[in-house]
N, C-alpha and C positions, 0 to 999 in steps of 0.2 A: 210493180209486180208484173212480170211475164206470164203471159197464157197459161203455160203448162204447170205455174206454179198456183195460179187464179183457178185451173182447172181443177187441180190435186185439193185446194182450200174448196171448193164444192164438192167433192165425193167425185168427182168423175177420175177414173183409175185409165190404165191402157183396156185398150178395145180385148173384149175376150173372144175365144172361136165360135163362138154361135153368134157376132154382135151385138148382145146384149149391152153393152156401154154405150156403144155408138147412137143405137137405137134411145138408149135413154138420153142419150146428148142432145140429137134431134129433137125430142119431146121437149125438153128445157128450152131450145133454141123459136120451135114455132110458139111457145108458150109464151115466152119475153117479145117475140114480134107480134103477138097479137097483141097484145096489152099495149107496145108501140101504137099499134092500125089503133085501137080502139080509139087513146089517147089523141090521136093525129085525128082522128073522123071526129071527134067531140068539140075540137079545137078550129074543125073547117066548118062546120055546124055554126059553131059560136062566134066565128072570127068578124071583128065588128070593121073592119075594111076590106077592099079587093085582094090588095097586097097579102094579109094577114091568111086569107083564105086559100088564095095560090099558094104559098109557102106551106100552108098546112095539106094542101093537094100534091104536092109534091112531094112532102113525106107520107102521104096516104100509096102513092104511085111507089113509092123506094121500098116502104116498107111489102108492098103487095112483088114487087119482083124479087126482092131478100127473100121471101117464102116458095118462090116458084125456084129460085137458085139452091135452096136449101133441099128442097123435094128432089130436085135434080141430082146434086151430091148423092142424099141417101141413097134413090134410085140405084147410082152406078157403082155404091161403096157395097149393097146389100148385096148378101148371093141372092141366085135365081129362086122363086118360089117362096119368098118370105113375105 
């Protein structure tokens, strides 16, 4: 399945003029990254080797800059004042 069709099976329609889609895209999108972080910081907590704990620090790191990437998009997609 391709995005726009994965998108359309989630309710997400085209972006309207006030972006209210967008904005709810955004909300779906940090909602699934946190649940990622949570997941990954539970998993560095717990990780019974060095290895296992890097590895889970590094999706803790990926998933922390996906969130700052994402905030950035919205930022420049949003008009001014919203």
């Amino acid at each position: 399945m391709n995005l726009a069709a994965h998108m359309t099976d989630q309710g997400a329609g085209a972006p309207t003029a006030d972006g209210g889609d967008l904005r709810m895209l955004f909300h779906r999108l940090n909602n699934q990254l946190g649940i990622i972080l949570a997941h990954a910081e539970l998993l560095e907590v717990k990780a019974a080797d060095d290895i296992a704990r890097a590895r889970a620090t590094q999706v803790v790191s990926s998933v922390l800059e996906a969130m700052g990437t994402a905030r950035e998009i919205r930022n420049k997609t949003e008009p001014a004042g919203v």
